[in-house]
C-alpha positions in Angstrom: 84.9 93.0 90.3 84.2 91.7 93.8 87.2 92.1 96.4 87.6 89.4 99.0 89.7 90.5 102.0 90.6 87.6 103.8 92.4 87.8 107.2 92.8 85.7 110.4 95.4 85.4 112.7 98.3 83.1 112.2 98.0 79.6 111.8 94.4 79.7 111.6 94.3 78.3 107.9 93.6 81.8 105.5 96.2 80.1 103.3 94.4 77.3 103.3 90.8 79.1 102.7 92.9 81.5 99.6 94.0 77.7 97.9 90.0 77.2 98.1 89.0 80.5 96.5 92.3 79.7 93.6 90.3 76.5 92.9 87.2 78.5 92.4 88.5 81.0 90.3 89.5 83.9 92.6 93.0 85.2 91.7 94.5 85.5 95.4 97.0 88.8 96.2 99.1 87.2 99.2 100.4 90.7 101.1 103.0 89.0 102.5 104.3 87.3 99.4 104.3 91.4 98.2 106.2 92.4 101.0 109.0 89.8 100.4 108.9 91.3 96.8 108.9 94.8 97.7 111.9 93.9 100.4 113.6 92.7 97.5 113.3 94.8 94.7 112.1 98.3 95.8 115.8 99.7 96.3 114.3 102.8 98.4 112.5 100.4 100.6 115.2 98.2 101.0 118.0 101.3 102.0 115.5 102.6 104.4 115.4 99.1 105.9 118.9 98.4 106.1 119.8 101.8 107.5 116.6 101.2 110.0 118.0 97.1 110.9 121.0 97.2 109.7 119.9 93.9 107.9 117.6 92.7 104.7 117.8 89.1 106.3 113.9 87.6 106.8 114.7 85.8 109.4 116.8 88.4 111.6 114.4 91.5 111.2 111.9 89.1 112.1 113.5 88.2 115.0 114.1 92.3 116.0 109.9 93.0 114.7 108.2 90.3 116.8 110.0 91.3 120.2 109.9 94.5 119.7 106.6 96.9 118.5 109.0 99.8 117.8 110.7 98.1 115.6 107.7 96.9 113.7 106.2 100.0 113.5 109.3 101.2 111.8 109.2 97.9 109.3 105.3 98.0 108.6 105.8 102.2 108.1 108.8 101.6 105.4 106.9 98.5 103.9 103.1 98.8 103.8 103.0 102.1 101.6 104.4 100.2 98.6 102.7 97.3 98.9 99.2 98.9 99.5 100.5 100.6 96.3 101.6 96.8 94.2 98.1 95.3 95.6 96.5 98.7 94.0 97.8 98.2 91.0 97.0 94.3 90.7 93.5 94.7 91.6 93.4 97.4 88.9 94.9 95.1 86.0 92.7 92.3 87.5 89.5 94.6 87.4 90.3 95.9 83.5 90.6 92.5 82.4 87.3 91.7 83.4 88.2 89.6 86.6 85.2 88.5 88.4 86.8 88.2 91.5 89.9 88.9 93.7 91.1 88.7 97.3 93.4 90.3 99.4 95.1 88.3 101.9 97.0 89.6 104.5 97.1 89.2 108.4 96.3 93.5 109.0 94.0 93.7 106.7 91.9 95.5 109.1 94.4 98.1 110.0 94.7 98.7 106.5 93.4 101.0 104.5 92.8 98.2 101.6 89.8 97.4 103.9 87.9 99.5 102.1 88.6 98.4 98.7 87.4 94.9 100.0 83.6 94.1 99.3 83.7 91.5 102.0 86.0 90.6 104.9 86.4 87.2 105.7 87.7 86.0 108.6 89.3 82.6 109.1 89.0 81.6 113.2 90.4 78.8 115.0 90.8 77.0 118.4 94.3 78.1 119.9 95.3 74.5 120.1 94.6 73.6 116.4 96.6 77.4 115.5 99.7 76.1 118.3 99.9 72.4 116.8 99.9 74.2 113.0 102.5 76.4 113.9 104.9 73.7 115.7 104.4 71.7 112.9 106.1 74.8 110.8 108.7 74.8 113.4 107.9 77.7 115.6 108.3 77.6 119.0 105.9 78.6 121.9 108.2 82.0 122.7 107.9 82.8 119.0 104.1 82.2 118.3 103.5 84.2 121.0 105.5 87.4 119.8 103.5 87.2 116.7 100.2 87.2 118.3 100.8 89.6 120.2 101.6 92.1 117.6 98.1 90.8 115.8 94.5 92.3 116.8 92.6 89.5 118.8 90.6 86.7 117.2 87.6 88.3 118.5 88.2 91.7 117.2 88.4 90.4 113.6 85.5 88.3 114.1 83.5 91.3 115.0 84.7 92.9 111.8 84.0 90.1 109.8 81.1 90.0 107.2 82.1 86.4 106.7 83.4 84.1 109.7 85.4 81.1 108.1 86.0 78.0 110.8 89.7 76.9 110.4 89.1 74.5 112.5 86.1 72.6 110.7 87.4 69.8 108.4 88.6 70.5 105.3 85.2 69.9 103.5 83.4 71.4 106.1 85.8 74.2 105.1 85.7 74.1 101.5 81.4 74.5 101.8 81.7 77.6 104.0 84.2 78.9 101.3 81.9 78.2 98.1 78.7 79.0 100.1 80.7 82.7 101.2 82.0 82.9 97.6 78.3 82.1 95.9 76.7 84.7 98.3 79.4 87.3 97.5 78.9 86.9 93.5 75.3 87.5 93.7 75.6 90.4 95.9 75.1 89.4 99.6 77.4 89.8 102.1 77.5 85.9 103.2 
C-alpha cells in the first residue's frame, strides 16, 4: 500500500487536495479529525489535558495553544502519541485489506515521525493572500491566523521537503490534474 502524507500550512487547500484523492479512491486519515477523537474518548488523554488547561473546550485550549508555544508543546506532547498510535493502526487495517492507497493528512506531518511511514509527501502551497481571504471567510481574524502560522514550519521549509508541490492557488481543475498526475506517478512507483 502506497502512503500519501499530505501537509501544507493552513488555509492553503490540503482539505481540498484530500476531497480530490477521496474521489480517486485514496481513503484519507485527517490527523486533526483524530485528535478531536482522541480529546474525546481517550480518558488518560483527556485527564492529563484538563489537569494541564484546566479545560477540554476546542475553542479555549485553542485560544491558550496558539498564543502560547509552551502550552502547545504541553498539548501536542499529551495528544500526538495516541494519535500517531490511531493513524498506526488505520493504515495497518487499510494495508491488510488490500488498500491501494492511503494518506495522512495533517499540518506537522513533517515533525512527525509518520513521515516515514509516508511513501510521498505532498505539499499543498499558496499565495498568503489566497490562505488570508480562505481563512476570513472561516471567520478567523488577522491576530488569530497569525498565531497559527507562527506555530507552523514555513511554506518554504515544507516545500523543500516535499516530493510533491501541490499549487492551492491554481484553479480547481488546474488542481485536480496536479492531484491525479501526483496520484498516477505515485501508483506506478515514481515519486511525482
Amino acid at each position: 500500500m502506497k502512503v500519501i502524507g499530505l501537509t501544507g500550512n493552513i488555509g492553503c487547500g490540503k482539505s481540498t487536495v484530500a476531497g480530490m484523492l477521496r474521489d480517486l479512491g485514496v481513503v484519507v486519515i485527517d490527523a486533526d479529525a483524530v485528535a478531536r477523537q482522541v480529546r474525546q474518548t481517550d480518558d488518560a488523554a483527556r485527564r492529563a489535558i484538563e489537569a494541564r488547561f484546566g479545560t477540554l473546550d476546542a475553542a479555549i485550549l485553542g485560544s491558550i495553544v496558539f498564543s502560547d508555544r509552551t502550552a502547545l508543546a504541553d498539548l501536542e506532547a499529551i495528544l500526538h502519541p495516541p494519535v500517531r498510535g490511531e493513524i498506526r493502526a488505520r493504515l495497518a487495517e487499510l494495508e491488510a485489506a488490500g488498500a491501494e492507497a492511503a494518506c495522512i493528512e495533517a499540518i506537522k506531518l513533517l515533525e512527525s515521525p509518520l513521515r516515514d511511514r509516508c511513501d510521498a509527501t505532498w505539499v499543498v502551497r499558496c499565495e498568503a493572500a489566497d490562505a488570508l481571504a480562505r481563512l476570513a471567510a472561516r471567520g478567523l481574524d488577522a491576530a488569530a491566523v497569525a498565531a497559527r502560522l507562527a506555530n507552523q514550519s514555513s511554506q518554504e521549509a515544507k516545500i523543500a521537503a516535499a516530493d510533491v508541490v501541490i499549487d492551492g492557488s491554481a484553479s480547481l481543475a488546474e488542481t485536480r490534474r496536479q492531484v491525479a498526475q501526483a496520484h498516477a506517478a505515485l501508483l506506478a512507483g515514481r515519486a511525482g
